[in-house]
N, CA, C and O of each residue as an XYZ file, in Angstrom:
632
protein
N      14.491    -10.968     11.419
C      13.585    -10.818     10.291
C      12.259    -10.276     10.799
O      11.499    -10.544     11.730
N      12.305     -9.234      9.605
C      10.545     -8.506     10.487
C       9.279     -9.092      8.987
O       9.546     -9.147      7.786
N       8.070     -9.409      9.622
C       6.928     -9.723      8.933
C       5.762     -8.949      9.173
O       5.089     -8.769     10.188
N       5.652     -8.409      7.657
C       4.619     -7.023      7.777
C       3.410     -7.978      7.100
O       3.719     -9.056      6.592
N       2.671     -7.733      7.114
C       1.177     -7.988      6.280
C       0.493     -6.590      6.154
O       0.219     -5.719      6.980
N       0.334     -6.698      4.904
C      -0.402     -5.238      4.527
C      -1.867     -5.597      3.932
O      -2.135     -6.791      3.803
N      -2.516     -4.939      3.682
C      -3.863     -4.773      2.938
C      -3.969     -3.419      3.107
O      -3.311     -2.721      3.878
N      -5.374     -2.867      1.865
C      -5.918     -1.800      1.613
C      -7.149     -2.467      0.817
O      -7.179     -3.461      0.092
N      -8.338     -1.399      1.286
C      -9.526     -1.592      1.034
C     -10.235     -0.386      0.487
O      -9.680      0.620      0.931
N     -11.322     -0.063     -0.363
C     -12.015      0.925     -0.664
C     -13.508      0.364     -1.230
O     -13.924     -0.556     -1.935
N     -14.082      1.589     -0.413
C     -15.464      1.103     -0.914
C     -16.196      2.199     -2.073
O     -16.856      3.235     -2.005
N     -15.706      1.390     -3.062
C     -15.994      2.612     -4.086
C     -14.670      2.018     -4.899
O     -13.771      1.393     -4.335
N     -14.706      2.341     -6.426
C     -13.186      2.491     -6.511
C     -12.995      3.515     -7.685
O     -12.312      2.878     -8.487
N     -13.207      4.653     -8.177
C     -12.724      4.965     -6.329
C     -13.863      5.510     -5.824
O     -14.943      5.837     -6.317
N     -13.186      5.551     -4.261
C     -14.208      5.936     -3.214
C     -13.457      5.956     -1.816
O     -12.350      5.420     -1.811
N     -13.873      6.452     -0.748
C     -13.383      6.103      0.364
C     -12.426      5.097      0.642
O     -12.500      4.034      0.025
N     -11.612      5.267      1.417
C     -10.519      3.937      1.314
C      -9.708      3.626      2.597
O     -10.236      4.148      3.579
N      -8.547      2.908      2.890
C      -8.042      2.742      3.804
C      -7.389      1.397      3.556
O      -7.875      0.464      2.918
N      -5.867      1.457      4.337
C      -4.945      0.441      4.508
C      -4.652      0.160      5.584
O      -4.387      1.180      6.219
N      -4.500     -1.216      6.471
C      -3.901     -1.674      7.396
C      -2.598     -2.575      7.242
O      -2.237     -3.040      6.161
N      -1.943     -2.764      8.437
C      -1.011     -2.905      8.402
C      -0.304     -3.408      9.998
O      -0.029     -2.714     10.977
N      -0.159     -4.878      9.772
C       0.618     -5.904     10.868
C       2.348     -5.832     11.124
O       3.079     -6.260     10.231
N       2.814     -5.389     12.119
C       4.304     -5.427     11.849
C       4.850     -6.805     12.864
O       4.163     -6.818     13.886
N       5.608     -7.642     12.855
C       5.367     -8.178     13.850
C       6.997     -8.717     14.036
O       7.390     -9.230     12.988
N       7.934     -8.715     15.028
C       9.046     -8.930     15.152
C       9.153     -9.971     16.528
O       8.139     -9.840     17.213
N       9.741    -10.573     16.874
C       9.627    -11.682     17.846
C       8.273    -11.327     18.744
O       7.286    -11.630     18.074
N       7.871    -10.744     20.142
C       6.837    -11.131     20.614
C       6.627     -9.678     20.295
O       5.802     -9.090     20.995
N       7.268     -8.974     19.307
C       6.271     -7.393     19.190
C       5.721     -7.224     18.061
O       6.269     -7.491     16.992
N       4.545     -6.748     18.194
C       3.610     -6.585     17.501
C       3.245     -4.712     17.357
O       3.020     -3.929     18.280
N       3.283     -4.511     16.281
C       2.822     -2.750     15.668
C       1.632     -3.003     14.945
O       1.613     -4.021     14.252
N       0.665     -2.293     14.973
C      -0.498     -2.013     14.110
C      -0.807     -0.934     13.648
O      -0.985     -0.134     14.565
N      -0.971     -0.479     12.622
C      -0.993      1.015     11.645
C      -2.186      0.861     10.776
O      -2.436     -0.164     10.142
N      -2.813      1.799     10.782
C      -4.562      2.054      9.784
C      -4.766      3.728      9.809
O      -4.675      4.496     10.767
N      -5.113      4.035      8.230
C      -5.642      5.470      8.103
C      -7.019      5.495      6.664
O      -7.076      4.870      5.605
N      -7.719      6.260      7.137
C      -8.495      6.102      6.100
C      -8.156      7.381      5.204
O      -7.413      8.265      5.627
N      -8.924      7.437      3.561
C      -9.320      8.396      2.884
C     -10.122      8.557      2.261
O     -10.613      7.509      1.841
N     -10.683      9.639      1.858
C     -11.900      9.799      1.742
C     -12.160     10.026      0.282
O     -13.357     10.218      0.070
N     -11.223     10.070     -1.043
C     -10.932      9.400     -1.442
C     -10.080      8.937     -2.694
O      -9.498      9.741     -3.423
N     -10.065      7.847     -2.837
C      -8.894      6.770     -3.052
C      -9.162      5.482     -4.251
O     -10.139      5.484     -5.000
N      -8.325      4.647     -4.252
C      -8.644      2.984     -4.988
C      -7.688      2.458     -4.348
O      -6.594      2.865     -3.956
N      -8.406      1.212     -4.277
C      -7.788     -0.141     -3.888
C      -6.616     -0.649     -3.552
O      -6.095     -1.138     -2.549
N      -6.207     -0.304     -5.137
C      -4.685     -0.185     -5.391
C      -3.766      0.655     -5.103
O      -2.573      0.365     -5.012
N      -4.233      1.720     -4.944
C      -3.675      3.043     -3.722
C      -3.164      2.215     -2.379
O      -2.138      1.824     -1.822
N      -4.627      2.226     -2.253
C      -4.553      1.588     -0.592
C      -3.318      0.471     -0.209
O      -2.594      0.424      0.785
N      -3.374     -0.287     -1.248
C      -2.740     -1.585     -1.066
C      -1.143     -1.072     -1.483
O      -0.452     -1.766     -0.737
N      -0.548     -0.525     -2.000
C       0.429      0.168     -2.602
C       0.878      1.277     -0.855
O       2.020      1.265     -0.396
N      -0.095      1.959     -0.300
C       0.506      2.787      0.419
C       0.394      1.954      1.803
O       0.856      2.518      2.795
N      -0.170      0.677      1.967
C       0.417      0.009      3.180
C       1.698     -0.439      3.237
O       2.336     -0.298      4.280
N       2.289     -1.079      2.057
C       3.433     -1.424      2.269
C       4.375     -0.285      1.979
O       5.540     -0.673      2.071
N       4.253      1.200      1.607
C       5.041      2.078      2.011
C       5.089      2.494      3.200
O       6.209      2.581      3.704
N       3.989      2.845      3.948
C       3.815      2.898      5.462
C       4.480      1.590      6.154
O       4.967      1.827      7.259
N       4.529      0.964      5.941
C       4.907     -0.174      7.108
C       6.553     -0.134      7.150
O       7.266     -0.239      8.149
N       7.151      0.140      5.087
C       8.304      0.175      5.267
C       9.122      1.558      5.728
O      10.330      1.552      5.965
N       8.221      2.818      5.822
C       8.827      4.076      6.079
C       8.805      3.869      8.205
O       9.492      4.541      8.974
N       7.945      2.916      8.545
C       7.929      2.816      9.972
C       9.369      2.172     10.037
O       9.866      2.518     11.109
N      10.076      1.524      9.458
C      11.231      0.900     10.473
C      12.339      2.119     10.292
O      12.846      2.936      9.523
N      12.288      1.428     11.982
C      13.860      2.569     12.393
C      15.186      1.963     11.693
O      15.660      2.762     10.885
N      15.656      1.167     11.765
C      17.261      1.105     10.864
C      16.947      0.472      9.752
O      16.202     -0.476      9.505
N      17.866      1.377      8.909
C      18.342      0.916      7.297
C      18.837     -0.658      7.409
O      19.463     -1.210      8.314
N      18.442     -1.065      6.435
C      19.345     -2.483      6.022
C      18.137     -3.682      6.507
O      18.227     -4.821      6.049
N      17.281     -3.399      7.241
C      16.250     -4.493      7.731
C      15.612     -5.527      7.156
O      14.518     -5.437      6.598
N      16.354     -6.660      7.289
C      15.313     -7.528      6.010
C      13.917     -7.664      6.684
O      13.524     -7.793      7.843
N      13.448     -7.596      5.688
C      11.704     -7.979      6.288
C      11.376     -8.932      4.622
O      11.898     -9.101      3.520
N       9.955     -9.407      5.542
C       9.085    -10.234      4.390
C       7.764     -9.804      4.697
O       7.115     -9.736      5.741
N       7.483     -9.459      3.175
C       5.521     -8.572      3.743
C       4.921     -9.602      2.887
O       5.297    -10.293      1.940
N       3.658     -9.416      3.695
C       3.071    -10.378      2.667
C       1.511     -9.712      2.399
O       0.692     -9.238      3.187
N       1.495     -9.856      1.268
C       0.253     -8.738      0.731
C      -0.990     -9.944     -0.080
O      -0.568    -10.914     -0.710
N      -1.651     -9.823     -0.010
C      -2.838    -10.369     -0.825
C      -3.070     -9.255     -2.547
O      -4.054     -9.324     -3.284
N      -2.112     -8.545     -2.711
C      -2.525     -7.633     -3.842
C      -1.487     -8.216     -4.602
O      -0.336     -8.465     -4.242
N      -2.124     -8.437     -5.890
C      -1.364     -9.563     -6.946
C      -0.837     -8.245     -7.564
O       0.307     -8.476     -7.958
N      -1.253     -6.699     -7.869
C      -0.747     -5.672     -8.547
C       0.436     -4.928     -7.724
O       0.937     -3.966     -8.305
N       0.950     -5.261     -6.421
C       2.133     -4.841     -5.449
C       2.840     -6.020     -5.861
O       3.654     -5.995     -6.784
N       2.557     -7.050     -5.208
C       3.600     -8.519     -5.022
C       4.449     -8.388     -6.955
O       5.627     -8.095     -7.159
N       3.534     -8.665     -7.909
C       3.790     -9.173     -8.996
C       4.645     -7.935     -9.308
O       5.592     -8.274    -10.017
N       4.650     -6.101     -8.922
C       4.931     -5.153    -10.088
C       6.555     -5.735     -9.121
O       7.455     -6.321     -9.722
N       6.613     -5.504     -8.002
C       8.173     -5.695     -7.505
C       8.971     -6.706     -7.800
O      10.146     -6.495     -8.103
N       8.243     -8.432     -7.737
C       9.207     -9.449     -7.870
C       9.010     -9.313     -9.264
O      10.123     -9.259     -9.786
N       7.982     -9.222    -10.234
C       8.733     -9.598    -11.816
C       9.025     -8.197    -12.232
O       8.659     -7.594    -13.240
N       9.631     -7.884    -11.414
C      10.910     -6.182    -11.487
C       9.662     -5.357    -12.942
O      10.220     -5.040    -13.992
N       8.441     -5.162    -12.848
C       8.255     -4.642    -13.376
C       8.255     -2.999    -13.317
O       8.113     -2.330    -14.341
N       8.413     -2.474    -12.139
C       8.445     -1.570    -11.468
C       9.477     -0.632    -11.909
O       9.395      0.590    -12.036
N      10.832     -1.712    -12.200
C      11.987     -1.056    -12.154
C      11.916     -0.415    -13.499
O      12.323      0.731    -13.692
N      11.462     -1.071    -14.307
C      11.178     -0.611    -15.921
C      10.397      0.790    -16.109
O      10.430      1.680    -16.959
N       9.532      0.520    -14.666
C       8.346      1.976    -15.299
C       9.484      3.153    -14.641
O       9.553      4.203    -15.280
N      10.038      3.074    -13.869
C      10.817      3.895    -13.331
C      11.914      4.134    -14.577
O      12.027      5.347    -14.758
N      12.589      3.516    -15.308
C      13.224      3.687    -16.011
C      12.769      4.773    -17.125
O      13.592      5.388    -17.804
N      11.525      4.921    -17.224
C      10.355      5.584    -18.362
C       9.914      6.117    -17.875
O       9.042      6.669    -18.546
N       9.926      6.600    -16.277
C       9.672      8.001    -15.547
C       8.412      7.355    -15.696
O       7.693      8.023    -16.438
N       7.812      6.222    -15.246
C       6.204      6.366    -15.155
C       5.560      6.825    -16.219
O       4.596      7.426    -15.746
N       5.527      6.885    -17.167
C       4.707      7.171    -18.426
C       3.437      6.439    -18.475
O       3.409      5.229    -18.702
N       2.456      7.094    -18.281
C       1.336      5.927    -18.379
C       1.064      5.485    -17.470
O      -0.164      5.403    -17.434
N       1.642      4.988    -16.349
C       1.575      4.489    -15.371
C       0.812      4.995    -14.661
O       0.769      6.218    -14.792
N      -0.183      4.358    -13.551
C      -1.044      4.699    -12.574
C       0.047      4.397    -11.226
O       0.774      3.483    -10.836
N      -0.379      5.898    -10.771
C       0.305      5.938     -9.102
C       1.631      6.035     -8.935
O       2.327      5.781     -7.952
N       2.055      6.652    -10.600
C       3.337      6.953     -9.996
C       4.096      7.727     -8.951
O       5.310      7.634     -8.773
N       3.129      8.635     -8.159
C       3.459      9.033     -6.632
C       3.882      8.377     -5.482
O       4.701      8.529     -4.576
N       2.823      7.402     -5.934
C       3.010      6.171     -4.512
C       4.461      5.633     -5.267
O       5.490      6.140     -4.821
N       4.562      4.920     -6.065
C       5.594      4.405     -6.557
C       7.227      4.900     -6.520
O       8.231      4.257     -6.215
N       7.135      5.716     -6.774
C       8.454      6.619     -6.566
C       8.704      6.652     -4.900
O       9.833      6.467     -4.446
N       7.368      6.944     -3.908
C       7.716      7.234     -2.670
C       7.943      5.373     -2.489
O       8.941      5.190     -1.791
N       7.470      4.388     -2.808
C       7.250      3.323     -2.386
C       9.273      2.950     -2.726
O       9.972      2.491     -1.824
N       9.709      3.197     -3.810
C      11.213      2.515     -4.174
C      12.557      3.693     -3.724
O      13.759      3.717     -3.985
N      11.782      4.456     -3.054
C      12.678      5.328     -2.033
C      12.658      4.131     -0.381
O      13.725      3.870      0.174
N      11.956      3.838     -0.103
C      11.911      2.918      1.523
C      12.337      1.651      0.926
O      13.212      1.149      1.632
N      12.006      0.807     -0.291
C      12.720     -0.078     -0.364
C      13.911     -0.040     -1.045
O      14.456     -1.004     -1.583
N      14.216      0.842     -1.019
C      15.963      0.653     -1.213
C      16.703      0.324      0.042
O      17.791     -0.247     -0.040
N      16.052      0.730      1.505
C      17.205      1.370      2.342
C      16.934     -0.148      2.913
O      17.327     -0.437      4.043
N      16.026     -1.413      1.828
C      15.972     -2.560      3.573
C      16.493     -3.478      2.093
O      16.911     -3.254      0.956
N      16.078     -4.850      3.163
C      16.625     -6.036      1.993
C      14.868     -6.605      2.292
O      14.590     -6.889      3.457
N      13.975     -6.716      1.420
C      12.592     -7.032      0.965
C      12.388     -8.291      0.094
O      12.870     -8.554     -1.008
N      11.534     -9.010      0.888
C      11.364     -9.890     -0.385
C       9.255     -9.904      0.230
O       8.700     -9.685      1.307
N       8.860    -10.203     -0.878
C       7.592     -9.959     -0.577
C       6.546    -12.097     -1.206
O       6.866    -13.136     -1.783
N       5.787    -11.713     -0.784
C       4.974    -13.253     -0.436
C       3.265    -12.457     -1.009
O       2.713    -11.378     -0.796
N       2.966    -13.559     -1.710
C       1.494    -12.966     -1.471
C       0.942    -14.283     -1.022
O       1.434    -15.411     -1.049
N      -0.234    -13.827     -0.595
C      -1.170    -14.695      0.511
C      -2.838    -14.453     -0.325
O      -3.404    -13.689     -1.107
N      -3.040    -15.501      0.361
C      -4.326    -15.044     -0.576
C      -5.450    -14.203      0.456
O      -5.670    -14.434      1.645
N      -5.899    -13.450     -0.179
C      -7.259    -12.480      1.017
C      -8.281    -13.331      1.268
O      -8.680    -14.320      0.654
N      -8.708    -12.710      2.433
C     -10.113    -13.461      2.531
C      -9.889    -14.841      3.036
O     -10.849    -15.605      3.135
N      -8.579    -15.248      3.391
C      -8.790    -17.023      3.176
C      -8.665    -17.291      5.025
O      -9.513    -16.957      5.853
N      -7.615    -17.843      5.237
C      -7.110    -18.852      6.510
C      -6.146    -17.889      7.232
O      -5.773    -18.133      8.380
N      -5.722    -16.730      6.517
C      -4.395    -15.666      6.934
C      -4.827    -14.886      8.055
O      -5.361    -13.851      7.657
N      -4.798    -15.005      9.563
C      -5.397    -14.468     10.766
C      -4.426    -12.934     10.155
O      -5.097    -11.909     10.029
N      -3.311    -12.879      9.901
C      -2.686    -11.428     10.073
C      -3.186    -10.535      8.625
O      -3.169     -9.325      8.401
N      -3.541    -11.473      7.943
C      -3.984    -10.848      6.744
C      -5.375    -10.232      6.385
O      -5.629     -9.462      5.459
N      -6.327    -10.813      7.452
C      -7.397    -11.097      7.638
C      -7.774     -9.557      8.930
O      -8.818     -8.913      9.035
N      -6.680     -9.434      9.585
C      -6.644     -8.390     10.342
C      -6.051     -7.466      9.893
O      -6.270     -6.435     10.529
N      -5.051     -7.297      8.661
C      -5.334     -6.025      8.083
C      -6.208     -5.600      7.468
O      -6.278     -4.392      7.247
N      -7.218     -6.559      6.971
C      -8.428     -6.342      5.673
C      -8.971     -5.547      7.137
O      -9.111     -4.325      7.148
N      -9.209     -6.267      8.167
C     -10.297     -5.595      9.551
C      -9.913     -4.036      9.697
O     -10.726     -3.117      9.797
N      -8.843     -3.952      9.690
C      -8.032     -2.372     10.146
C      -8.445     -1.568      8.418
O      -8.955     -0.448      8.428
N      -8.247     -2.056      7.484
C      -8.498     -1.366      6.378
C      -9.815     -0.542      6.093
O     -10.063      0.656      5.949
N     -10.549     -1.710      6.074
C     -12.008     -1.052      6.104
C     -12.655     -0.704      7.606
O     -13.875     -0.540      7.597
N     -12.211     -0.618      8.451
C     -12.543      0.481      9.951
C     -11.688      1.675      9.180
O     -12.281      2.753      9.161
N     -10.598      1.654      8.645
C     -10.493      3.182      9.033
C     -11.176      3.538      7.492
O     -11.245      4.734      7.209
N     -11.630      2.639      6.589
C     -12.104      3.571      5.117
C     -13.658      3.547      5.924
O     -14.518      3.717      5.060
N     -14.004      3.460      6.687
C     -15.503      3.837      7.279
C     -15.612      4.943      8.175
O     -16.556      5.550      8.682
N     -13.727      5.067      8.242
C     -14.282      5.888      9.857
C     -14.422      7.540      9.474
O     -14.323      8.057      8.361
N     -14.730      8.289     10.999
C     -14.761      9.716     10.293
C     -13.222     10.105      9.927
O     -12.330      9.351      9.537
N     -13.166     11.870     10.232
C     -12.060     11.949      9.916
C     -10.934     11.560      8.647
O      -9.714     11.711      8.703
N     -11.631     11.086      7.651
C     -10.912     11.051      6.484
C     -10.020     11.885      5.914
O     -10.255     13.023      5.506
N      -8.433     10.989      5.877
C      -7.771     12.363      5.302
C      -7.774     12.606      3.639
O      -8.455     11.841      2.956
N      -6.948     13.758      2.946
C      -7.011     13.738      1.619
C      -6.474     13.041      0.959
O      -5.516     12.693      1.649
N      -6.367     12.276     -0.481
C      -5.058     11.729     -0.667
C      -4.985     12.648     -1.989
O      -5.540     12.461     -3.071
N      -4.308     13.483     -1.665
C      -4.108     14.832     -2.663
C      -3.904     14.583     -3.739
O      -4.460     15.256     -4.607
N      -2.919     13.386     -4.138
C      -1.818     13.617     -5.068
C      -3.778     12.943     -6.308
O      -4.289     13.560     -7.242
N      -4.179     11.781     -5.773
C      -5.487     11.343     -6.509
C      -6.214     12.390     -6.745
O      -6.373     12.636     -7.940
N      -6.778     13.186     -5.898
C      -8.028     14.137     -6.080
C      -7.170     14.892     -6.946
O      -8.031     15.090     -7.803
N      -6.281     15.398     -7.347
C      -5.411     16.811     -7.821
C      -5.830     15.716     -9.539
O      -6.323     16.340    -10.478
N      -5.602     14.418     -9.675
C      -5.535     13.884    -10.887
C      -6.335     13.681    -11.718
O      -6.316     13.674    -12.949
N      -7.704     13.362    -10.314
C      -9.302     13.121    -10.993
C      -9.713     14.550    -11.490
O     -10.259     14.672    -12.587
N      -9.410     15.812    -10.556
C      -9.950     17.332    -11.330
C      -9.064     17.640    -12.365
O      -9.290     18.712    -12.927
N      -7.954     16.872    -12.834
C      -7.091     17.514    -14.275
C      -7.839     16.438    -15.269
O      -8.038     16.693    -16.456
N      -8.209     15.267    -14.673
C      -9.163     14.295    -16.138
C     -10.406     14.589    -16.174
O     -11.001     14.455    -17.243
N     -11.194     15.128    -14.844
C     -12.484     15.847    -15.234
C     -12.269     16.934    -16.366
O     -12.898     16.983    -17.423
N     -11.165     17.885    -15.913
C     -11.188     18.797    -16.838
C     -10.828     18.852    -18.427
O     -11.108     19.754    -19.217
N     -10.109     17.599    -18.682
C      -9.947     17.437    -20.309
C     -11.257     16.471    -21.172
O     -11.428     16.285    -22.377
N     -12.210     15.885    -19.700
C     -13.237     15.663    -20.823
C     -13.888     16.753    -20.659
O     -14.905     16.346    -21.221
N     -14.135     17.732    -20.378
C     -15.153     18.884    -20.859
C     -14.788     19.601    -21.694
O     -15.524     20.501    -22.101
């Protein structure tokens, strides 16, 4: 059994951003962080646990992640997810991430935990650390699919 802890952070929302990410399997330990420049929260927190699950090498892997984001944990276990997918995302925010997110969890067996942020969680507590280092750091990459969405809603209020 592998145990991921994810977080994502942004300062701004949106605004600059970034997700970290704990992998941890008997005495091995992976650590993953990227920032963008910019993003929301819920991005962030949404594309750690796709990153963590597109990192494992074999199909079928059960893992348990455990996220402090009540809008990841809650859309997967009360299968709300599966519904927006059913409706092609209509309405829905992030259906990019989403679609890429239920492509990686198909190929494992997932069950997810939330934890609370901010609290007693050393691994949780060290992705919030990795999140906001990389939404501070230079080098920010794009997160296209957002910026491409904010200039098509700038452009229908004018």
């Amino acid at each position: 059994m592998i145990s991921i802890y994810t977080d994502g952070a942004s300062k701004g929302n949106p605004g600059p951003g970034g997700y970290g990410v704990v992998m941890l399997y008997g005495a091995l330990r992976k650590e993953i962080s990227e920032g963008f420049r910019l993003t929301t929260n819920n991005r962030m927190e949404l594309l750690s646990v796709i990153v963590a699950l597109e990192a494992l090498k074999k199909e079928g892997t059960a893992v348990t992640i455990y996220s402090d984001s009540k809008y990841v944990v809650d859309s997967v276990e009360k299968k709300w997810v599966f519904g927006w997918e059913k409706k092609h995302f209509k309405d829905k925010k992030n259906p990019d991430l989403w679609i890429r997110f239920l492509r990686s969890f198909r190929k494992h067996t997932v069950k997810f935990v939330w934890v609370k942020g901010h609290a007693s969680n050393k691994e949780n507590n060290r992705c919030d650390e990795l999140a906001v280092e990389a939404a501070l750091g230079k080098n920010l990459k794009a997160d296209h699919w957002f910026e491409e969405e904010r200039k098509k809603e700038s452009a229908n209020l004018l």
